[in-house]
C-alpha positions as CSV (number, residue, x, y, z in Angstrom):
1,X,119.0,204.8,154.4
2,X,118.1,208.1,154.9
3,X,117.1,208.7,151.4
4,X,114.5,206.0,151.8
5,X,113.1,208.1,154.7
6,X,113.4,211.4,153.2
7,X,111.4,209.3,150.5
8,X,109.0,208.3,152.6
9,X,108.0,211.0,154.9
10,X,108.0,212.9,151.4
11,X,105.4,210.9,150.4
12,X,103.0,210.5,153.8
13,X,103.1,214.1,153.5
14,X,101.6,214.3,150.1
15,X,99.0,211.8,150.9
16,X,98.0,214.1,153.7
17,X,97.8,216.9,152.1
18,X,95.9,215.0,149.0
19,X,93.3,213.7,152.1
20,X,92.6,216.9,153.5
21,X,92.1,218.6,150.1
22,X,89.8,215.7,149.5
23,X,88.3,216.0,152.7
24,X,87.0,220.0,152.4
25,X,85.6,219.1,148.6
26,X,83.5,216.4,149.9
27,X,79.5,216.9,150.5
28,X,78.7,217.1,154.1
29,X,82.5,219.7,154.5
30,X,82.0,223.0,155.7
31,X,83.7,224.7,152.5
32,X,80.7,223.0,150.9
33,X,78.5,224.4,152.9
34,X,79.2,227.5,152.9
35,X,77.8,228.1,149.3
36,X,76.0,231.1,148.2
37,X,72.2,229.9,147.5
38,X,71.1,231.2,144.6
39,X,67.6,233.1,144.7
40,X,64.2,231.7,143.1
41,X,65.1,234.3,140.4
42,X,68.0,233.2,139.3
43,X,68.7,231.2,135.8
44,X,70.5,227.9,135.6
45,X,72.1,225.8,133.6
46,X,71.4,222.1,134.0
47,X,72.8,219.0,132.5
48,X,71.7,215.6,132.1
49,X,73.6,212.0,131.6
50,X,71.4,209.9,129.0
51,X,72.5,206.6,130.0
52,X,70.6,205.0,127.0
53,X,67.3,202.8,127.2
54,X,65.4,203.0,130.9
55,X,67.9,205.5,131.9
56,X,67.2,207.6,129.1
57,X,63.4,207.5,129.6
58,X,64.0,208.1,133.2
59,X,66.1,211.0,133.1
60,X,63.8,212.4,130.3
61,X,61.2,212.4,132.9
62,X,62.9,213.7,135.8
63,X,63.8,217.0,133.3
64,X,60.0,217.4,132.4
65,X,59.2,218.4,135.6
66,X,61.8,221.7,135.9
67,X,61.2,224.8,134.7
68,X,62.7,225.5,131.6
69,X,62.0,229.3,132.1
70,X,64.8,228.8,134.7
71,X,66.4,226.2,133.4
72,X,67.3,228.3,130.2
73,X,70.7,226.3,129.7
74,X,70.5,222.5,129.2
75,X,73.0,219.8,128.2
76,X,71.9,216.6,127.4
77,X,75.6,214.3,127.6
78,X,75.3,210.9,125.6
79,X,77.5,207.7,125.3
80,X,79.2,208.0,121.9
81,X,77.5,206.1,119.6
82,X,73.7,206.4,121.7
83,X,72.1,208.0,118.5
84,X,68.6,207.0,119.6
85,X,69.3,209.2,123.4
86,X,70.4,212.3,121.4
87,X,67.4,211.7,119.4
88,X,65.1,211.6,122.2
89,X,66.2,215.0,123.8
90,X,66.0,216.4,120.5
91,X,62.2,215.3,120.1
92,X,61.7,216.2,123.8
93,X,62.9,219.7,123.3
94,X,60.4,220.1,120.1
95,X,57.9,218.6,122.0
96,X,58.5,221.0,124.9
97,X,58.5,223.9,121.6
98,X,61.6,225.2,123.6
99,X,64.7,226.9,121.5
100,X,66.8,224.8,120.2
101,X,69.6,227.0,120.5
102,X,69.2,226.4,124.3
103,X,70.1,222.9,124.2
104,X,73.3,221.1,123.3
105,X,74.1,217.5,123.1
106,X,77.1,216.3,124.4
107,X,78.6,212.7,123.1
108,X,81.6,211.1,125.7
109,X,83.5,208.1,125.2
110,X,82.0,204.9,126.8
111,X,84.5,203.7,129.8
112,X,83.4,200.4,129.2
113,X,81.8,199.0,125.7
114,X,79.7,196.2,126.2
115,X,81.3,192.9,126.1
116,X,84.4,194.8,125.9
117,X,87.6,192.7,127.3
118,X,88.4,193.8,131.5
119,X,92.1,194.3,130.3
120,X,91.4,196.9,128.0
121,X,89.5,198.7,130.3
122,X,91.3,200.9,132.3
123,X,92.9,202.3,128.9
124,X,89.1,202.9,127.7
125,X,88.1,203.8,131.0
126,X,91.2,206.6,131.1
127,X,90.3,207.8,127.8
128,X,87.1,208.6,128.9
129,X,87.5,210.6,132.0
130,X,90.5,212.5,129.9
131,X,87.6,213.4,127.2
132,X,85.2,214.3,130.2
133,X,87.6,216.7,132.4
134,X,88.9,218.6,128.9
135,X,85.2,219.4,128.5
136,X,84.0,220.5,131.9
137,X,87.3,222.5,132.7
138,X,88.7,223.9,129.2
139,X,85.4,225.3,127.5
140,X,84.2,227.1,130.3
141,X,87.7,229.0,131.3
142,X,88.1,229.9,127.6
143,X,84.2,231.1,127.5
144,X,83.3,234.4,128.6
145,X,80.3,235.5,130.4
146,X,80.7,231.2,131.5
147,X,81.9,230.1,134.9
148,X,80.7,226.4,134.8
149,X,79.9,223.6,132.3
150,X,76.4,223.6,134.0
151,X,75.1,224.5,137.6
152,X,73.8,221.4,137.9
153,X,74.7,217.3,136.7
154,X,71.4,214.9,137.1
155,X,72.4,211.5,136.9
156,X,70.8,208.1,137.0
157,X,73.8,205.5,136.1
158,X,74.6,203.5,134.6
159,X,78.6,203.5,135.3
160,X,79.8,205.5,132.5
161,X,78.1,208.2,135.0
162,X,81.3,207.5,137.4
163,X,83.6,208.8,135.5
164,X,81.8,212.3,134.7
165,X,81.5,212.6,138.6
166,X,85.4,212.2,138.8
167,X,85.5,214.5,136.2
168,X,83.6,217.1,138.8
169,X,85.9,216.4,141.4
170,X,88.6,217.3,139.1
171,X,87.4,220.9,139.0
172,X,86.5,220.6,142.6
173,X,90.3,219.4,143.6
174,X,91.7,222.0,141.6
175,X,89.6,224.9,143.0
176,X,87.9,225.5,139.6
177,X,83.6,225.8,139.3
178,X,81.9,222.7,139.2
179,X,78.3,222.0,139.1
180,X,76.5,220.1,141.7
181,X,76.2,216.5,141.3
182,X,72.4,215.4,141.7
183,X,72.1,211.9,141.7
184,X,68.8,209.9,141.2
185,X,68.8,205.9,141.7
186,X,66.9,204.1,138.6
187,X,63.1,203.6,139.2
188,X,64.0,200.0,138.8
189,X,65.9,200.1,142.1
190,X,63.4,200.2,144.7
191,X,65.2,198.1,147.7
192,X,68.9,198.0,147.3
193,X,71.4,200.5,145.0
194,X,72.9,199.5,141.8
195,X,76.8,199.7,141.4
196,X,77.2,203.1,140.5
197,X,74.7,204.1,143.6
198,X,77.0,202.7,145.5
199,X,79.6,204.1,143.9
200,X,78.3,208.0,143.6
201,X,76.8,207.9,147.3
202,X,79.3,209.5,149.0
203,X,80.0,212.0,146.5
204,X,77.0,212.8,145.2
205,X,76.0,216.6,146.7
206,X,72.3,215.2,146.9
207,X,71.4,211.4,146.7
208,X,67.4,210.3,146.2
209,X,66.7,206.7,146.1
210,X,62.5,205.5,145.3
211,X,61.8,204.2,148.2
212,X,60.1,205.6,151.2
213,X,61.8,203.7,154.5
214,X,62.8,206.7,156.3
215,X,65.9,204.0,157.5
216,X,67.0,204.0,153.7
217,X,66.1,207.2,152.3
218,X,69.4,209.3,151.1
219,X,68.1,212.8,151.2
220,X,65.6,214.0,153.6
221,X,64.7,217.2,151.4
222,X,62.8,217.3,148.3
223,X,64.8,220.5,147.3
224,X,67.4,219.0,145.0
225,X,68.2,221.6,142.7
226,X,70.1,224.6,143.2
């Protein structure tokens, strides 16, 4: 008997320790907060979820409007097997006539394949956010000169987005650098959130949705880069 409540107050005290960690990593804490802004001088590195079709297009857009000058560092992450997204960045950095050196393309397992079955998708699902954690933590800690995969993650679904996100919080839990998590609801979406909105709302360091009802608008500041 009282190794089932050794047990168990073992384990409520893990969980609360697990919740407050949690709790100071989350947007809104006061560890997040207290930030260092980086100055109008300042390069970045920026990367971009192409979630194929619209997204893609979308997302493409959204990056035309930074400046590259600052932006000198950009990733453009792809679901495995998206040849035509990869393209696209490609053509939009020649378009752009930027160096192509800059840029990188990053290719991450789908969590979930279309008309794939629901029971094989946790193992799919796992696989993916395994793939996405080795490359946000490992690559940058065995880099030098690099403290982060990028300063900044733009995303726009769809949910294969989710699990790069966990893959930030990851870093975040474990007290390594993680970039900022920008999030920016599909132009199709112009009165309720998709799934992963929904999902990436309350951990999303800034939220913008394309509607202008000041009751429904996520972030109140245009400002949504670092």
């Amino acid at each position: 008997m009282s190794w089932n409540l050794s047990f168990f107050l073992g384990l409520l005290l893990l969980i609360s320790l697990l919740a407050i960690r949690i709790s100071t990593i989350l947007p809104g804490s006061r560890n997040a907060k207290s930030r260092t802004k980086r100055s109008a001088s300042d390069t970045c590195s920026v990367a971009v979820f192409l979630g194929s079709g619209g997204h893609t297009s979308e997302a493409l857009t959204l990056m035309s409007a930074l400046d590259f000058k600052r932006y000198n560092k950009r990733i453009y992450i792809v679901s495995d097997g998206d040849i035509l997204s990869a393209r696209k960045a490609l053509n939009f950095e020649a378009f752009r006539g930027e160096d192509p050196n800059l840029c990188s393309i990053l290719s991450i397992p789908r969590a979930r394949k279309v008309h794939q079955s629901l029971l094989s998708t946790p193992i799919s699902t796992l696989y993916s956010l395994a793939f996405c954690v080795y490359h946000l933590t490992l690559p940058p800690l065995l880099t030098s000169g690099q403290s982060s995969f990028a300063d900044v993650l733009i995303l726009n679904g769809p949910g294969t987005c989710f699990v790069l996100c966990v893959a930030v919080y990851v870093n975040k839990f474990l007290g390594l650098p993680a970039p900022k998590l920008i999030y920016v609801e599909t132009f199709a979406r112009v009165k309720a959130l998709s799934l992963s909105g929904k999902l990436i709302r309350p951990i999303a360091d800034r939220f913008v949705t394309q509607w202008g009802d000041s009751r429904q608008q996520e972030v109140s500041s245009s400002r949504w880069l670092v």
